[in-house]
C-alpha positions in Angstrom: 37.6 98.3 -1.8 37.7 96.0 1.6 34.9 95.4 3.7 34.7 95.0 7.5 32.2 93.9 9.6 32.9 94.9 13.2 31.2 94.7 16.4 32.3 97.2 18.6 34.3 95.2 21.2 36.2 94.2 17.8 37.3 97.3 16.4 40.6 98.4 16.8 41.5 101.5 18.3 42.6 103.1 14.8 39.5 101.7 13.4 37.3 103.6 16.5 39.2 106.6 15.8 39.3 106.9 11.9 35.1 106.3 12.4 34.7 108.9 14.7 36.9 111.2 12.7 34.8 111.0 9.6 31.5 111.3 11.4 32.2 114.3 13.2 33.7 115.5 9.8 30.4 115.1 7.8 27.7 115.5 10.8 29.0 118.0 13.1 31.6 119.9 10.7 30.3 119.9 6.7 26.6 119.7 8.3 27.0 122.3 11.4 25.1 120.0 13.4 25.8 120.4 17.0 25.0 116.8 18.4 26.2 114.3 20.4 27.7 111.8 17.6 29.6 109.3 19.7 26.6 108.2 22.0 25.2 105.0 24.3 24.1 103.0 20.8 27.7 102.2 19.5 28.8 99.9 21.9 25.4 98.2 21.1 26.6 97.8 17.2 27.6 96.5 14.2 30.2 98.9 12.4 30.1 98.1 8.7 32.6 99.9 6.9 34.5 100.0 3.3 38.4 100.9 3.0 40.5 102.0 0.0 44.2 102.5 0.4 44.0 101.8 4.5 41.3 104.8 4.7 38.0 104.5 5.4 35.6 105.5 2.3 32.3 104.6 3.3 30.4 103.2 6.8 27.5 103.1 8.0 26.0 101.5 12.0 23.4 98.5 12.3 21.6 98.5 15.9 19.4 95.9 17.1 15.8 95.9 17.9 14.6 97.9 20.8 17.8 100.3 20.6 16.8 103.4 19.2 13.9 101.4 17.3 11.6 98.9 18.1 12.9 97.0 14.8 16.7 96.7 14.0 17.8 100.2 11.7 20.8 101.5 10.7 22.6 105.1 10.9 25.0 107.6 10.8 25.4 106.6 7.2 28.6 108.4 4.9 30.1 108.3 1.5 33.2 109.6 1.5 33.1 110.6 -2.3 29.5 111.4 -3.3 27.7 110.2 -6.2 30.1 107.9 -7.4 27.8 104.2 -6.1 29.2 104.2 -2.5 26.2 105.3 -0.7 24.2 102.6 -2.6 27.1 99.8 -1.5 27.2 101.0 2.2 23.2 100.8 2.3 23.1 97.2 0.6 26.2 95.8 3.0 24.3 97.4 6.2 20.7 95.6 4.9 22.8 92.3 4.3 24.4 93.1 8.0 20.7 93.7 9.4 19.2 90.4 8.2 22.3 88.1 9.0 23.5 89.8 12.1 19.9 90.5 13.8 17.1 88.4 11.4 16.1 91.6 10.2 13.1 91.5 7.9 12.4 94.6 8.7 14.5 97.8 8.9 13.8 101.3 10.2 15.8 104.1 10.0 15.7 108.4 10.5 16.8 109.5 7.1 18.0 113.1 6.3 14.8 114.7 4.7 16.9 115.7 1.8 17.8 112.3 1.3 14.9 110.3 1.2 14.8 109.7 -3.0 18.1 108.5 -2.4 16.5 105.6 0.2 13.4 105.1 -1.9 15.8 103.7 -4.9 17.3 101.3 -2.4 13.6 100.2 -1.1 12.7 102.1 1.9 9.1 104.2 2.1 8.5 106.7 4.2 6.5 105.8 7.1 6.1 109.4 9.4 5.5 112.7 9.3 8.8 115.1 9.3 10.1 115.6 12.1 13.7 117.7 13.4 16.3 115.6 14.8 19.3 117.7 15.6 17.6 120.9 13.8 17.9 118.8 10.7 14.3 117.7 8.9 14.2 114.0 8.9 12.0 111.8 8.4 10.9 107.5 9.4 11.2 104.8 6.7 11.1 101.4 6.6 12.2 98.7 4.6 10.2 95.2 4.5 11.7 91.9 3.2 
C-alpha cells in the first residue's frame, strides 16, 4: 500500500477524479445522503490517500484552521474495505498530515455518530452535543497533542 500526500493544485486529474468517485460512492450512494460532496474546502486541502494496485483504498481531507473549524480537522474520511486496519492507518496518516502540514496540536473534526467508538480508540473525545449534518447524527470531537 502507497501513500500520497497531495495538496490540491498537485493532484492529478485521475487522482481528482478517482477521489470524487469514491466519495460520492460511500456518502451520497451507500449512505443516501443528498449533499454537496465536492464543495469550497477542497481546494483549501491536503488530500491524504492510500493505493493498492493503482486504486485508491483509503483517503481521508486535512483543512486548516479557520476553514470549517476554528482548529485544523480532517474529513470525508473512507476505507474502502472495512474492518480490516485501514480506517485506523488513514486516521493516523491524516493526524501526522495535520501536525506537519498545519502545526496542529489540536484537531477537530464532525464524526458520524455511529462512529465515534471508532475515533475514541484513535484518541478523539467528544466535545458537543449531537447534532444533524446532512440528516446524518454527528457529533464534535477533538483530539489534543
Amino acid at each position: 500500500m502507497e501513500l500520497f500526500i497531495r495538496k490540491f493544485c498537485d493532484l492529478t486529474v485521475t487522482e481528482l477524479y478517482e477521489i470524487y468517485q469514491l466519495r460520492e460512492a460511500v456518502f451520497i450512494l451507500e449512505q443516501q445522503c443528498i449533499c454537496q460532496d465536492v464543495d469550497e474546502y477542497d481546494p483549501l486541502a491536503v488530500h491524504v490517500f492510500l493505493k493498492e494496485d493503482g486504486e485508491i483504498q483509503a483517503y481521508l481531507r486535512v483543512l486548516p484552521r479557520d476553514t470549517k473549524f476554528d482548529d485544523v480537522s480532517f474529513g470525508r474520511i473512507i476505507a474502502k474495505k472495512r474492518l480490516c486496519g485501514l480506517g485506523c492507518r488513514i486516521v493516523a496518516e491524516g493526524i501526522k498530515v495535520a501536525r506537519e502540514y498545519f502545526g496542529a496540536d489540536t484537531i477537530v473534526i464532525s464524526a458520524q455518530k455511529r462512529a465515534a467508538v471508532f475515533y475514541e480508540k484513535q484518541g478523539f473525545v467528544q466535545i458537543s452535543d449531537e447534532y444533524l449534518e446532512d440528516e446524518i447524527p454527528h457529533i464534535k470531537m477533538r483530539l489534543e497533542n
